[in-house]
N, C-alpha and C positions, 0 to 999 in steps of 0.2 A: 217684646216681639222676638221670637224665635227665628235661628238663621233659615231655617227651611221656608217662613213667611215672611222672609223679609221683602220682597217685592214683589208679592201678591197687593199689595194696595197699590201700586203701580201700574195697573190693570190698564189697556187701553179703554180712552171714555167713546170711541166708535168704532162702527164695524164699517169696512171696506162695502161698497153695495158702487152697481151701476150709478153714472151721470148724464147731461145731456148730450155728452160727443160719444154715448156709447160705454163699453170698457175700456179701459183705462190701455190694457194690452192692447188693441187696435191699433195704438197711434204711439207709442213708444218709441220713441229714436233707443235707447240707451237699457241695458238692462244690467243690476245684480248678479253676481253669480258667486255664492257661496264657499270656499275650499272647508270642507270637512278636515282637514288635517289641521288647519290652522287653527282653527276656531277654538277659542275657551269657552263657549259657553259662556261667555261674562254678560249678555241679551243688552248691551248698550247699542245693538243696531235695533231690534225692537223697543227699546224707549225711544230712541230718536225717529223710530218711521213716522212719519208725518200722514199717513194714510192708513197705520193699522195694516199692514198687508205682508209683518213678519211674524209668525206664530211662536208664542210663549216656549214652547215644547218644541224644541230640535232647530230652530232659527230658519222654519222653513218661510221662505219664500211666496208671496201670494202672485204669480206673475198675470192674474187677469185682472187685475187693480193696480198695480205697482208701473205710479208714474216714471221710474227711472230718473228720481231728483241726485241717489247719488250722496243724498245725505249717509245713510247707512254705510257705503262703502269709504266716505270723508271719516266718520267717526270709529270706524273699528279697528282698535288699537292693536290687533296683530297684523294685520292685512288679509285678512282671510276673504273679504269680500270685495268684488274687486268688477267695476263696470265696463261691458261688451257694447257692441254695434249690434244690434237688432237686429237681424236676419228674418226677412217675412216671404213667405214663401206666394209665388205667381200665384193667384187661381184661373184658372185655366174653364 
């Protein structure tokens, strides 16, 4: 296996999709937030997302799925991910 494929078989086995309380963003206490400067690209917060809801390509973020477990920001070994208070705005 070649380093460029080396974790493509690593694939996630689902895709993020609505459930019954809705999306997942609706009811989040707690969110991710990524630092671009930190980051190595080493994608051990996407193997560990438990939802599929961080993208292979540039460790973005899926925040209308993404329960805010917090795993990802436990396991990244630079600190570059790092969990906020949710801020939801009135509707009016």
């Amino acid at each position: 296996m070649s380093d460029n494929n080396k974790l493509d078989y690593m694939t996630s086995m689902s895709k993020p999709g609505k459930g019954c309380a809705g999306d997942t963003g609706e009811w989040r206490v707690f969110r991710p937030v990524k630092d671009d400067e930190k980051c190595n690209n080493c994608l051990i917060c996407w193997v560990y997302c438990p939802e599929a809801c961080i993208e292979k390509e540039g460790q973005v973020i899926d925040y209308q799925y993404c329960k805010g477990c917090g795993i990802c920001a436990e396991e990244c070994p630079t600190g570059a991910i790092t969990m906020v208070k949710e801020v939801k705005e009135e509707k009016r």
